[in-house]
C-alpha positions as CSV (number, residue, x, y, z in Angstrom):
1,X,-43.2,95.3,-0.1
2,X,-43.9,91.5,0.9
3,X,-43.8,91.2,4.8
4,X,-43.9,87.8,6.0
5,X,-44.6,87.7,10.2
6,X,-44.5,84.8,12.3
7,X,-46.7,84.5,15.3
8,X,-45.4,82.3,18.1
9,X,-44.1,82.0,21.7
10,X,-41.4,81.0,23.8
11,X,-43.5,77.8,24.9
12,X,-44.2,76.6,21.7
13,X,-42.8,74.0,20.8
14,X,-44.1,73.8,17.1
15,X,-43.1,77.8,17.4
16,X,-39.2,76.5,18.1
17,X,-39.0,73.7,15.7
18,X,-40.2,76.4,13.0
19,X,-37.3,79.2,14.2
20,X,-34.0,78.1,12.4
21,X,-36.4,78.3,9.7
22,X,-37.3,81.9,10.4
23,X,-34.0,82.5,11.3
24,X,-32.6,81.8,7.7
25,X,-35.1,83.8,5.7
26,X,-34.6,86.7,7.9
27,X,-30.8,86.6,6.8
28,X,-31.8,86.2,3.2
29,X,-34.5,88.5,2.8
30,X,-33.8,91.2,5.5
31,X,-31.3,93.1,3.7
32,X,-30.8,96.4,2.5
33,X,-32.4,96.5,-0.6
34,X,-35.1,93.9,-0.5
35,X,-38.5,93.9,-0.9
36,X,-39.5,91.3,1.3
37,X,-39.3,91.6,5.4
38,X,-39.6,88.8,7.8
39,X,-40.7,89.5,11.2
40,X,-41.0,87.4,14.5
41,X,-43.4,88.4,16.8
42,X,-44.3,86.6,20.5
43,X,-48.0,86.5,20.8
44,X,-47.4,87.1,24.9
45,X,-45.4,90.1,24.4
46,X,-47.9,91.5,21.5
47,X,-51.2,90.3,22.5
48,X,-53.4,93.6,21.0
49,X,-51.2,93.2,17.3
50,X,-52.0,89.5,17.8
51,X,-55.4,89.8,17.9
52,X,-55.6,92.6,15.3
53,X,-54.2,89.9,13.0
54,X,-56.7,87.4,14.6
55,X,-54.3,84.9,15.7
56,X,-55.7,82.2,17.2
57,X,-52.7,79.3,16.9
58,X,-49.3,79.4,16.9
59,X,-47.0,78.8,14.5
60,X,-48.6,81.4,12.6
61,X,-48.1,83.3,9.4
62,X,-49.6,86.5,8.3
63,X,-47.9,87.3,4.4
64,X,-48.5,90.9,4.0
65,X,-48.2,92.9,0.4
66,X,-48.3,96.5,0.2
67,X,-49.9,96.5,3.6
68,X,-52.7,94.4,2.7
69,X,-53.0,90.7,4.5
70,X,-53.1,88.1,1.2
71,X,-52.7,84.9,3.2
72,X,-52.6,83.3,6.8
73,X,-50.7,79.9,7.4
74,X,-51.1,78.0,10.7
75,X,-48.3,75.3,12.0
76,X,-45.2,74.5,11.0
77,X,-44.2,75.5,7.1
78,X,-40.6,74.4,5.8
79,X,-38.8,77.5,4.1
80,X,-39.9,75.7,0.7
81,X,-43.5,76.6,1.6
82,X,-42.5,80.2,2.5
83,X,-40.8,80.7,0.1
84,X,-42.8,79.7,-2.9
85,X,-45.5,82.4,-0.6
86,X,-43.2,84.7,-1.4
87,X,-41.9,83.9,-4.9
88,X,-45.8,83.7,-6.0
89,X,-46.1,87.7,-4.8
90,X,-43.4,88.7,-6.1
91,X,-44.7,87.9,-9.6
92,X,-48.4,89.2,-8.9
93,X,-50.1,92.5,-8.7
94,X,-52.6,93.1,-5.7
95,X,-56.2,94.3,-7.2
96,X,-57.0,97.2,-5.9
Protein backbone atom coordinates (compact mmCIF):
# COMPACT_ATOMS: atom_id res chain seq x y z
CA UNK A 1 0.00 0.00 0.00
CA UNK A 2 1.49 3.56 -1.26
CA UNK A 3 -0.17 6.39 0.96
CA UNK A 4 0.47 9.71 -0.19
CA UNK A 5 -0.69 12.63 2.73
CA UNK A 6 -0.75 16.10 2.31
CA UNK A 7 -0.13 18.43 5.15
CA UNK A 8 -1.72 21.89 4.85
CA UNK A 9 -4.31 24.44 6.18
CA UNK A 10 -7.15 26.40 5.44
CA UNK A 11 -4.80 29.71 5.40
CA UNK A 12 -2.32 28.47 3.13
CA UNK A 13 -2.26 29.80 0.38
CA UNK A 14 0.44 27.50 -1.31
CA UNK A 15 -1.80 24.66 0.59
CA UNK A 16 -4.97 25.98 -1.87
CA UNK A 17 -3.12 26.42 -5.05
CA UNK A 18 -1.87 22.70 -4.41
CA UNK A 19 -5.68 21.27 -3.72
CA UNK A 20 -7.35 20.77 -7.23
CA UNK A 21 -4.18 18.91 -7.49
CA UNK A 22 -5.02 16.78 -4.52
CA UNK A 23 -8.38 16.74 -5.41
CA UNK A 24 -7.73 14.80 -8.80
CA UNK A 25 -5.43 12.06 -7.50
CA UNK A 26 -7.77 11.35 -4.82
CA UNK A 27 -10.37 10.49 -7.55
CA UNK A 28 -7.84 8.52 -9.44
CA UNK A 29 -6.25 6.64 -6.91
CA UNK A 30 -8.92 6.31 -4.09
CA UNK A 31 -10.77 3.63 -5.44
CA UNK A 32 -11.77 0.32 -4.58
CA UNK A 33 -9.17 -1.73 -5.57
CA UNK A 34 -6.11 0.46 -5.49
CA UNK A 35 -3.06 0.30 -3.93
CA UNK A 36 -2.31 3.75 -3.42
CA UNK A 37 -4.34 6.23 -0.92
CA UNK A 38 -4.18 9.95 -0.89
CA UNK A 39 -5.01 11.70 2.17
CA UNK A 40 -5.52 15.54 3.18
CA UNK A 41 -4.83 16.33 6.44
CA UNK A 42 -5.11 20.19 8.20
CA UNK A 43 -2.14 20.61 10.34
CA UNK A 44 -4.65 22.90 12.87
CA UNK A 45 -7.02 20.18 13.16
CA UNK A 46 -4.15 17.32 13.61
CA UNK A 47 -1.44 19.04 15.36
CA UNK A 48 -0.09 15.67 17.53
CA UNK A 49 -0.15 13.41 13.80
CA UNK A 50 1.51 16.63 12.41
CA UNK A 51 4.24 16.61 14.53
CA UNK A 52 4.66 12.73 14.64
CA UNK A 53 5.31 13.24 10.91
CA UNK A 54 7.51 16.24 11.83
CA UNK A 55 5.87 18.75 9.80
CA UNK A 56 7.36 21.82 9.87
CA UNK A 57 5.92 23.69 6.38
CA UNK A 58 3.06 23.47 4.64
CA UNK A 59 2.39 22.24 1.57
CA UNK A 60 3.71 19.05 2.77
CA UNK A 61 4.01 15.48 1.54
CA UNK A 62 4.65 12.39 3.57
CA UNK A 63 4.63 9.17 0.73
CA UNK A 64 4.19 6.24 2.92
CA UNK A 65 4.83 2.39 1.64
CA UNK A 66 3.81 -0.43 3.68
CA UNK A 67 3.64 1.87 6.60
CA UNK A 68 7.07 2.95 6.37
CA UNK A 69 7.80 6.97 5.52
CA UNK A 70 10.17 6.75 2.10
CA UNK A 71 10.01 10.43 1.26
CA UNK A 72 8.92 13.98 2.43
CA UNK A 73 8.18 16.80 -0.13
CA UNK A 74 7.70 20.44 1.03
CA UNK A 75 5.71 23.19 -1.26
CA UNK A 76 3.82 23.05 -4.01
CA UNK A 77 4.37 19.65 -6.41
CA UNK A 78 2.29 19.45 -9.82
CA UNK A 79 0.47 15.94 -10.05
CA UNK A 80 3.49 15.12 -12.56
CA UNK A 81 5.76 15.17 -9.53
CA UNK A 82 3.37 12.98 -7.49
CA UNK A 83 2.79 10.96 -9.54
CA UNK A 84 6.14 9.79 -10.90
CA UNK A 85 6.49 9.45 -6.49
CA UNK A 86 4.15 7.06 -6.85
CA UNK A 87 4.86 5.35 -10.20
CA UNK A 88 8.72 4.94 -8.83
CA UNK A 89 7.07 2.76 -5.63
CA UNK A 90 5.02 0.99 -7.40
CA UNK A 91 7.92 -0.71 -9.23
CA UNK A 92 10.28 -0.94 -6.02
CA UNK A 93 10.54 -3.27 -3.07
CA UNK A 94 11.09 -1.64 0.43
CA UNK A 95 14.39 -3.34 2.15
CA UNK A 96 13.48 -4.62 5.00
Amino acid sequence: MIEVIKFGADWCGPCRMVAPTVEKLKAKYNVEGSDVQITSIDVDQSPEFSREHKIQSIPAFVIRKDGITVAKKIGVLTQDQLEEEINKLQTSKIDE
